[in-house]
FIKE-821026 format. One record per residue: x, y, z negated of N, C-alpha, C in turn; residue in one letter; residue number from 1. Coordinates in nm, 3 decimals, m for minus. Layout:
BEGIN
{atom {X Y Z} {X Y Z} {X Y Z} 'A' NUM};
...
! end
This chain:
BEGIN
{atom {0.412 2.303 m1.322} {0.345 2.258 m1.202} {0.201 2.311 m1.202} 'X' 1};
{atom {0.153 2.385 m1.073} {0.012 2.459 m1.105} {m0.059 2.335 m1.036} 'X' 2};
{atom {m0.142 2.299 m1.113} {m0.275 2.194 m1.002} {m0.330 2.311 m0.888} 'X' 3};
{atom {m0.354 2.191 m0.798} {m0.464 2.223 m0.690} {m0.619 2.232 m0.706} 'X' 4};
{atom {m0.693 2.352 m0.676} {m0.820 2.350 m0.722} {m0.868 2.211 m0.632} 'X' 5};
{atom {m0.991 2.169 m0.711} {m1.040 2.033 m0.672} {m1.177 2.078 m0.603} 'X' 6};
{atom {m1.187 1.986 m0.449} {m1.321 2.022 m0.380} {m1.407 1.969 m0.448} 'X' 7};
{atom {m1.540 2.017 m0.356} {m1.688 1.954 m0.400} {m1.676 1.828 m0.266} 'X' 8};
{atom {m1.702 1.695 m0.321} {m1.706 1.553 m0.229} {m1.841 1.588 m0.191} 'X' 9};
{atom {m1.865 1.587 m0.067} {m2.015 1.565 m0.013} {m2.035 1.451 m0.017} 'X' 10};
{atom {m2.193 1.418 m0.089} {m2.235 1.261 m0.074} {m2.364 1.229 0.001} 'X' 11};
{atom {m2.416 1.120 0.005} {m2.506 1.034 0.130} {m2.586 1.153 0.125} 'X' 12};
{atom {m2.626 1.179 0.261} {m2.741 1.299 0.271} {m2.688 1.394 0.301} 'X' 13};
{atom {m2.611 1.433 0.319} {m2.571 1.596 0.348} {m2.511 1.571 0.484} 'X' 14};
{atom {m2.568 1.673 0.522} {m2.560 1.710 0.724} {m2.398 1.662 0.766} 'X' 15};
{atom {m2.353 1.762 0.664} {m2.180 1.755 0.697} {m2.105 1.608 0.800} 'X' 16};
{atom {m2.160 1.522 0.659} {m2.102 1.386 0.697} {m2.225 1.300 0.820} 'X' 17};
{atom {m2.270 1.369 0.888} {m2.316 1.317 1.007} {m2.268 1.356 1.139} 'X' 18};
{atom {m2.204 1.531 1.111} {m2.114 1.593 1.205} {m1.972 1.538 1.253} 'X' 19};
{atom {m1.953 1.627 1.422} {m1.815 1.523 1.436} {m1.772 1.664 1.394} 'X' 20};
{atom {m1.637 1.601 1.377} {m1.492 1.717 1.350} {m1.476 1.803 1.442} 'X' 21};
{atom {m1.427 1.885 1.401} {m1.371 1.990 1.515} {m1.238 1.998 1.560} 'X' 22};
{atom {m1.169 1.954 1.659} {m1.042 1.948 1.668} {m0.939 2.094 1.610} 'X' 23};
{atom {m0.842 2.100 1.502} {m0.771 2.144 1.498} {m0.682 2.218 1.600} 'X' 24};
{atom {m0.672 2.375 1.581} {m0.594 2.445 1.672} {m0.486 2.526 1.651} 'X' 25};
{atom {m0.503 2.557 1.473} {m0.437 2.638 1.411} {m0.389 2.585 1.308} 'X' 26};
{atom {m0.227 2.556 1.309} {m0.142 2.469 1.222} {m0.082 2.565 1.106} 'X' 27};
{atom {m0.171 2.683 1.023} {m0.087 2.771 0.978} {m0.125 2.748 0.812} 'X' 28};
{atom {m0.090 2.898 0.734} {m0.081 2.810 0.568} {m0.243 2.796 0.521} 'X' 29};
{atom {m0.383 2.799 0.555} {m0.463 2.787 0.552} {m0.504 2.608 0.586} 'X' 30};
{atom {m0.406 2.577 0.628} {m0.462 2.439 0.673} {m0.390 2.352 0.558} 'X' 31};
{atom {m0.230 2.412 0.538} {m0.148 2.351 0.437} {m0.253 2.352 0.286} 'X' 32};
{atom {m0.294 2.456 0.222} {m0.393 2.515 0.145} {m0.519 2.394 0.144} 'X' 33};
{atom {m0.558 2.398 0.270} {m0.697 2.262 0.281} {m0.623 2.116 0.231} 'X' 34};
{atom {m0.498 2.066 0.300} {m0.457 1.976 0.317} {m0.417 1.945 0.154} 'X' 35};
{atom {m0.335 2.064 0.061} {m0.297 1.996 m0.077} {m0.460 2.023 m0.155} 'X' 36};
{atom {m0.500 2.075 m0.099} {m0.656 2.076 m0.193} {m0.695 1.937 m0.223} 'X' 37};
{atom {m0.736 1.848 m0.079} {m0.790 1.738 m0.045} {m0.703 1.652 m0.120} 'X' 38};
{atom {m0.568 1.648 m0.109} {m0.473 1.549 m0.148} {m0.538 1.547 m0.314} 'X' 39};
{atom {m0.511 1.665 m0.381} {m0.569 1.669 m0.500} {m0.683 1.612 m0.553} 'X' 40};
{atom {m0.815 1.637 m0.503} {m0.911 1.610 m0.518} {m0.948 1.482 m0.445} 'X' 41};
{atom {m0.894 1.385 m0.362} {m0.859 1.240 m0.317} {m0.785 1.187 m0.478} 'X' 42};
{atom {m0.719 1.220 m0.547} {m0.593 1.154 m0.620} {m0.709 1.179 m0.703} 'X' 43};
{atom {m0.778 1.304 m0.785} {m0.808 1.301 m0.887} {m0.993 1.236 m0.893} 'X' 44};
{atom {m0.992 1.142 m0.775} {m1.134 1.039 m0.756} {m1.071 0.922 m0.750} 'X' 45};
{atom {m0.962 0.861 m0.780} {m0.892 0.756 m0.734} {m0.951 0.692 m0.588} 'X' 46};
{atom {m0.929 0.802 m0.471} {m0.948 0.755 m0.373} {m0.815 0.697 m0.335} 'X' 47};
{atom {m0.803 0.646 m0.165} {m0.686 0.643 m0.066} {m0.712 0.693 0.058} 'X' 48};
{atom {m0.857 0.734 0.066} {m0.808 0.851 0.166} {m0.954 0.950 0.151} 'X' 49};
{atom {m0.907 1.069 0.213} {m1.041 1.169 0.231} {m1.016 1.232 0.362} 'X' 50};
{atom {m1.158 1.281 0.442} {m1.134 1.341 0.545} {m1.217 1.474 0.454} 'X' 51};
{atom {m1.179 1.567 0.574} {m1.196 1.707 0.586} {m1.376 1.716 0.566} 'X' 52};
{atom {m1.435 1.653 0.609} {m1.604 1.662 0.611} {m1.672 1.600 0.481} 'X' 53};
{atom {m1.558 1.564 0.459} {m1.621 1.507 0.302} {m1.574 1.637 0.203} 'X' 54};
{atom {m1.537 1.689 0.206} {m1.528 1.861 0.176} {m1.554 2.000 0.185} 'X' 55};
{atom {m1.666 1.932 0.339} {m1.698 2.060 0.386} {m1.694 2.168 0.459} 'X' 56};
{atom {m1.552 2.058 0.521} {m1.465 2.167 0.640} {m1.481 2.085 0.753} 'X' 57};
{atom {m1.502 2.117 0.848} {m1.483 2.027 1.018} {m1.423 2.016 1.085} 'X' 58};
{atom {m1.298 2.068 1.010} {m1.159 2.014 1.068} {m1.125 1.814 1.112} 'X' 59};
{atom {m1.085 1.823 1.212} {m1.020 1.649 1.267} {m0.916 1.647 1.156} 'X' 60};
{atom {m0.959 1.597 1.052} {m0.836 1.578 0.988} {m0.853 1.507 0.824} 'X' 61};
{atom {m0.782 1.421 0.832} {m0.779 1.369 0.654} {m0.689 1.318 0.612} 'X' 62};
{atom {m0.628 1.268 0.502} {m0.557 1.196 0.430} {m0.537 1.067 0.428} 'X' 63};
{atom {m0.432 1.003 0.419} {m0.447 0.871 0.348} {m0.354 0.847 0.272} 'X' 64};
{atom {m0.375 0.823 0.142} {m0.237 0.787 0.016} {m0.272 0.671 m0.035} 'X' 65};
{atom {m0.260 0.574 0.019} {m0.247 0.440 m0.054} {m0.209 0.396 m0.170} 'X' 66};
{atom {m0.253 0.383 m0.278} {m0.135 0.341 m0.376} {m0.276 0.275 m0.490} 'X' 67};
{atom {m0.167 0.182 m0.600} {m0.280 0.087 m0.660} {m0.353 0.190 m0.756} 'X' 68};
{atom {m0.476 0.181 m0.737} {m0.521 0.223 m0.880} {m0.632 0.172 m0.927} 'X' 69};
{atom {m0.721 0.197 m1.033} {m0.884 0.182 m1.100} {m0.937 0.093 m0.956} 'X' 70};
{atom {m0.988 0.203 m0.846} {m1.053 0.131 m0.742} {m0.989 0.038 m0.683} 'X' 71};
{atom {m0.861 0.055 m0.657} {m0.787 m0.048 m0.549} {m0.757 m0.138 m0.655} 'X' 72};
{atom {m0.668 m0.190 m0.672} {m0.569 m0.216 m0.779} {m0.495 m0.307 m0.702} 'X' 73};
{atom {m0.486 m0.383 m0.569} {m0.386 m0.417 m0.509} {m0.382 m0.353 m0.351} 'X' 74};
{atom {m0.381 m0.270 m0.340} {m0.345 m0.150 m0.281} {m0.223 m0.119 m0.262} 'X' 75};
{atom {m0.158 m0.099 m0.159} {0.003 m0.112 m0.110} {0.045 0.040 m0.149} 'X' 76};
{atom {0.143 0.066 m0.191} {0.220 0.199 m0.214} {0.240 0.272 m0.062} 'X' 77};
{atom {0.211 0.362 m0.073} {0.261 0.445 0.031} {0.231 0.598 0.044} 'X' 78};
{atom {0.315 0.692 0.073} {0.330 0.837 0.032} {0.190 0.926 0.158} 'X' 79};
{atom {0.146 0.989 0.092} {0.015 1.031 0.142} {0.116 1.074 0.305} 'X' 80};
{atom {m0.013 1.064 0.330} {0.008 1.087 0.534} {m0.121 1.225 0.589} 'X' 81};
{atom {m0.077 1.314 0.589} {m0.189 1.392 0.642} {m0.220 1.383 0.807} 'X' 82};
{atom {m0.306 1.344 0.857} {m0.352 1.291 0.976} {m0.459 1.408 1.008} 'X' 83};
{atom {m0.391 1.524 1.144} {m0.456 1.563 1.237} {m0.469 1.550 1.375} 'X' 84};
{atom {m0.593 1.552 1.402} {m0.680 1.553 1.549} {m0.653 1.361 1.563} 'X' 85};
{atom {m0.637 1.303 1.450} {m0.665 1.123 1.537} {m0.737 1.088 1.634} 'X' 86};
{atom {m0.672 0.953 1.716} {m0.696 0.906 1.805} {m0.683 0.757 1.758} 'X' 87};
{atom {m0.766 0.636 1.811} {m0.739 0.540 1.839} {m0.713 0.504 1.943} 'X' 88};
{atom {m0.564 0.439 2.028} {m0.553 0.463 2.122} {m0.559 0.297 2.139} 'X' 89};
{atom {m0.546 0.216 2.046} {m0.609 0.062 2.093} {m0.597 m0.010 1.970} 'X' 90};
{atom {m0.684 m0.104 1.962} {m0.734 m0.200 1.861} {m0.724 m0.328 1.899} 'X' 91};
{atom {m0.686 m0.407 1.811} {m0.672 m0.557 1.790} {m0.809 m0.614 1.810} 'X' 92};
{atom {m0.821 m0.757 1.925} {m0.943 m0.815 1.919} {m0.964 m0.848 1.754} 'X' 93};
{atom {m0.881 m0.887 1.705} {m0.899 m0.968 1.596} {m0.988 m0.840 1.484} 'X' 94};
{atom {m1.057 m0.934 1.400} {m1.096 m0.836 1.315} {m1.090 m0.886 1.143} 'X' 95};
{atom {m1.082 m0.811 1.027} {m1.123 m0.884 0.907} {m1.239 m0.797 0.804} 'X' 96};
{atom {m1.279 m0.895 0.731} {m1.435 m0.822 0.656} {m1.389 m0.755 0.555} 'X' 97};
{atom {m1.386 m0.689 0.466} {m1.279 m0.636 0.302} {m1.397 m0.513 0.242} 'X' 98};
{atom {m1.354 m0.540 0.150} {m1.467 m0.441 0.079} {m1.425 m0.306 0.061} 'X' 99};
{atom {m1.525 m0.209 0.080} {m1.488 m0.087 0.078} {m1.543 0.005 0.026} 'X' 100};
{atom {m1.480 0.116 m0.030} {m1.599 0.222 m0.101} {m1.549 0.336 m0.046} 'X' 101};
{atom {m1.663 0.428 m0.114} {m1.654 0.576 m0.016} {m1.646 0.662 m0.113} 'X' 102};
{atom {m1.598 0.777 m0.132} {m1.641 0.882 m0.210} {m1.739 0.956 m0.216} 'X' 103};
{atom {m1.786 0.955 m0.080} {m1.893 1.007 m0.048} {m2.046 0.917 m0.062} 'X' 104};
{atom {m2.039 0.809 m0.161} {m2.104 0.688 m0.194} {m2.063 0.646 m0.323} 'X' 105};
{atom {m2.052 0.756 m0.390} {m2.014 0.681 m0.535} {m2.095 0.547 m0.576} 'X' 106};
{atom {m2.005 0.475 m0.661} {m2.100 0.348 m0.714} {m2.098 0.235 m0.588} 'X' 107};
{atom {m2.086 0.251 m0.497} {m2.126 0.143 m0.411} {m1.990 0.092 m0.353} 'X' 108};
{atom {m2.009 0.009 m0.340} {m1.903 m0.122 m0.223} {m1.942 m0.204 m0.119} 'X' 109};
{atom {m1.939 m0.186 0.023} {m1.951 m0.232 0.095} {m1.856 m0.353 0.224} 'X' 110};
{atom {m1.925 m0.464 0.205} {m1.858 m0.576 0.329} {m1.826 m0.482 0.421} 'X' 111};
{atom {m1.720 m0.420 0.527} {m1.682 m0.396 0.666} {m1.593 m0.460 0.712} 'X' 112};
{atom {m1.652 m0.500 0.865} {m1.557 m0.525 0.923} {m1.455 m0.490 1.027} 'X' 113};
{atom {m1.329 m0.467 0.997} {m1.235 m0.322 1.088} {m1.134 m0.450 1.152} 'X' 114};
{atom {m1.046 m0.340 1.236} {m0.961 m0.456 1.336} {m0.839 m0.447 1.264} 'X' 115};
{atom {m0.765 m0.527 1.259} {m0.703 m0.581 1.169} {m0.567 m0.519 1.241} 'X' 116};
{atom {m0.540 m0.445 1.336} {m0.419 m0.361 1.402} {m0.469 m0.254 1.511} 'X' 117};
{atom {m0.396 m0.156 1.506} {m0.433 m0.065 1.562} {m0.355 0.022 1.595} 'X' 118};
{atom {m0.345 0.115 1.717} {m0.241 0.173 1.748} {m0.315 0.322 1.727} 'X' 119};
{atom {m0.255 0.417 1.709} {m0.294 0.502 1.603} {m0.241 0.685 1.690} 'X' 120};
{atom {m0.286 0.753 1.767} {m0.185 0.879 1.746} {m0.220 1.079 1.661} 'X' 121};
{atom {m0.160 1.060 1.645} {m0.220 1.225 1.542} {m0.135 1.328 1.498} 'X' 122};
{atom {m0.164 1.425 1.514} {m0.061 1.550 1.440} {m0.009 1.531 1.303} 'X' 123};
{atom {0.065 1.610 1.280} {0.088 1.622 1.125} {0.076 1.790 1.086} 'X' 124};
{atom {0.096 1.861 0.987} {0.090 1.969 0.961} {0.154 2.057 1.010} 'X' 125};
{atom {0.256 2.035 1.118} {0.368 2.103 1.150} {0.279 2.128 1.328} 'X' 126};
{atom {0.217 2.046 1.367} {0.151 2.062 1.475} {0.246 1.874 1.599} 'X' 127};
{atom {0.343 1.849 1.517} {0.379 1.759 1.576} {0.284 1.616 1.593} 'X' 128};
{atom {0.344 1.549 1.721} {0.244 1.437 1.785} {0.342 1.327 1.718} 'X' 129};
{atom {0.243 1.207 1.641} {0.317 1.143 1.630} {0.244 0.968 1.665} 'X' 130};
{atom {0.255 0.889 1.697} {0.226 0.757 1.720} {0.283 0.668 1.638} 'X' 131};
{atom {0.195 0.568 1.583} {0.241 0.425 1.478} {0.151 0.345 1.529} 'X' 132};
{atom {0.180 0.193 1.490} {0.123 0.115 1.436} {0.123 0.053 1.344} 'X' 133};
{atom {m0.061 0.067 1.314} {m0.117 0.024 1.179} {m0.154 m0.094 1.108} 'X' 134};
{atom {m0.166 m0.189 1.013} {m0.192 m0.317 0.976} {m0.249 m0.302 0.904} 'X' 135};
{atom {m0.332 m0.396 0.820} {m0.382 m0.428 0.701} {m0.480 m0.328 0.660} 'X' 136};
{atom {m0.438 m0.328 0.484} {m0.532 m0.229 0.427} {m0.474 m0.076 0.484} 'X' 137};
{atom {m0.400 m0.013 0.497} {m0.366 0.091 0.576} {m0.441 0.137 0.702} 'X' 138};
{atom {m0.453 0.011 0.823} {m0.523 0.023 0.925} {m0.669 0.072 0.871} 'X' 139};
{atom {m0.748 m0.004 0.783} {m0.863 m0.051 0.722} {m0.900 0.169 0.696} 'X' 140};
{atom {m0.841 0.154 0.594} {m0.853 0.349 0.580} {m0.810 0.421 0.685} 'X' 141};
{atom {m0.740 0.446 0.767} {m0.719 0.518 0.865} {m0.859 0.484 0.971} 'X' 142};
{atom {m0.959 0.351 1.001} {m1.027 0.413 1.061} {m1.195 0.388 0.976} 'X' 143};
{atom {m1.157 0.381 0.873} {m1.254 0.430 0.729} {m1.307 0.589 0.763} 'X' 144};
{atom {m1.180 0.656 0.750} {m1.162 0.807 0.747} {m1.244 0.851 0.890} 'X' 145};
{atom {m1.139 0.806 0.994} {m1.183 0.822 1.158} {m1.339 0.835 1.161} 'X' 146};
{atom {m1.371 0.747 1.078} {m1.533 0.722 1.143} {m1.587 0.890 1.081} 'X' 147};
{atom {m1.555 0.908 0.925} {m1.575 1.060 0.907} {m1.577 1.153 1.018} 'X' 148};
{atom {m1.461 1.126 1.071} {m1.478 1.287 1.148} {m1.529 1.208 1.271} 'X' 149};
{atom {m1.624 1.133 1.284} {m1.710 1.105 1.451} {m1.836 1.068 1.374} 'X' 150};
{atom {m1.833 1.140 1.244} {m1.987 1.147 1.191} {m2.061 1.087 1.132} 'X' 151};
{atom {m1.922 0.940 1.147} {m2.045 0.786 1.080} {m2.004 0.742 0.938} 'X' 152};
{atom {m2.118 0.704 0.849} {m2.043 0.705 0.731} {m2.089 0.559 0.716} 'X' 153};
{atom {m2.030 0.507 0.632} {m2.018 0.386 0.560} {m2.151 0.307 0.566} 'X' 154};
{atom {m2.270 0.354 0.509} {m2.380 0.296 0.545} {m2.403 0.272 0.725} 'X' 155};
{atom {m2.381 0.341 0.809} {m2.391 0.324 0.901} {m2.295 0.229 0.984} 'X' 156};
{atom {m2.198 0.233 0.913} {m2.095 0.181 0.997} {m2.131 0.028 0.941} 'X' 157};
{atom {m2.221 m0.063 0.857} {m2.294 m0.154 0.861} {m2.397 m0.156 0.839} 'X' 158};
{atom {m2.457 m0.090 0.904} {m2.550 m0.064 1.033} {m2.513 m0.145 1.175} 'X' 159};
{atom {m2.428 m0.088 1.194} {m2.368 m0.133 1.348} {m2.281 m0.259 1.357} 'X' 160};
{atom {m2.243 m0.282 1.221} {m2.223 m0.445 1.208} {m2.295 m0.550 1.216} 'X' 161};
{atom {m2.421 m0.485 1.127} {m2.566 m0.610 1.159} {m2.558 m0.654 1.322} 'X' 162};
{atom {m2.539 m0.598 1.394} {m2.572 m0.603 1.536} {m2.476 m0.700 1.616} 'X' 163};
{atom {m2.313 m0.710 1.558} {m2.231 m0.784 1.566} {m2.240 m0.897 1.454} 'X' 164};
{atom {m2.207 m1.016 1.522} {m2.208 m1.126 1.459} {m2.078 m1.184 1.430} 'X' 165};
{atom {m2.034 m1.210 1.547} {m1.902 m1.281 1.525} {m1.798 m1.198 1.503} 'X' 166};
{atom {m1.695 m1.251 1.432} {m1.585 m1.181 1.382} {m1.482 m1.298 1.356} 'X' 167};
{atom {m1.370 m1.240 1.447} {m1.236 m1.315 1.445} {m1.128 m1.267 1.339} 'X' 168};
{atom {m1.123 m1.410 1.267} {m1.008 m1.324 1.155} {m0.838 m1.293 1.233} 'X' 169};
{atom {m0.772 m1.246 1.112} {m0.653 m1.225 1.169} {m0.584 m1.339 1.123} 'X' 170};
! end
C-alpha cells in the first residue's frame, strides 16, 4: 500500500483561511489526487473533517470521516464523504453548543453553536448531485468545514455567536 503524500494544514493567520472557495468545475484525476491527499493528511491529524483551504487549494470542497479517535473518542463511525461545491439548503431552528477543534487551531477547543439538522446538497467526485439529511455530530462537521470554504474560521464563527444569545436545544 503506497501512502498519500501529507499536506501543509494552514493555521490562524494565513490569508487562505479567510478566502471563499472557488466553485469546482473540473471533476478529473487532479481533483481525485487533492481529494486522497486531504483524506490522508485529515486521518494522519486525527481530524473528521478538512476542507480544501486548509491546504491551500480553493477548491469548494472537503472531507468528512467521522470515526472515534485521540480527539473525538465518541465520534460516530462513518466512511469518509468527499463533499463538492456544498450548499445548505435549510437548517433546523433548533440549535446545540458542543465543543470543537480545528486543525487549523491546533491546541484549542471551542463552545459552538450549530443547528442541530440540516439539509445538505453537494457533488461527489464523479461530478454527481447528491442531497441528505444531516444530524448530530455529522451535521456539526459538515457545516464546521462549510464555514472554511465561506472564509470563516472557528475563532470567528464565535465571534458571531457572542452576538447571539439564545439558543434552542434539540
Amino acid at each position: 500500500m503506497q501512502l498519500k503524500p501529507l499536506l501543509s494544514i494552514a493555521t490562524t493567520g494565513e490569508e487562505i483561511l479567510t478566502q471563499k472557495a472557488e466553485p469546482v468545475t473540473v471533476f478529473d484525476q487532479a481533483l481525485h489526487t487533492l481529494a486522497d491527499n486531504m483524506l490522508s493528511t485529515m486521518l494522519n491529524a486525527n481530524g473528521v473533517g478538512i476542507a480544501a483551504t486548509q491546504v491551500f487549494s480553493k477548491a469548494a470542497m472537503f472531507i468528512m470521516a467521522s470515526n472515534p479517535n485521540e480527539r473525538y473518542p465518541d465520534a460516530p463511525l462513518m466512511a469518509p464523504i468527499v463533499v463538492i461545491n456544498p450548499q445548505i439548503l435549510a437548517a433546523s431552528a433548533a440549535t446545540e453548543v458542543g465543543v470543537e477543534g480545528c486543525l487549523s487551531i491546533p491546541g484549542q477547543r471551542l463552545s459552538i453553536s450549530r443547528h442541530c439538522e440540516i439539509k445538505v446538497q453537494f457533488q461527489s467526485l464523479d461530478g454527481q448531485l447528491h442531497q441528505q439529511t444531516l444530524t448530530g455530530f455529522v451535521a456539526r462537521i459538515f457545516q464546521h468545514e462549510y464555514d472554511h470554504l465561506q472564509g470563516i474560521t472557528l475563532l470567528e464563527r464565535v465571534n458571531l455567536m457572542a452576538t447571539k444569545i439564545q439558543v434552542t436545544q434539540c
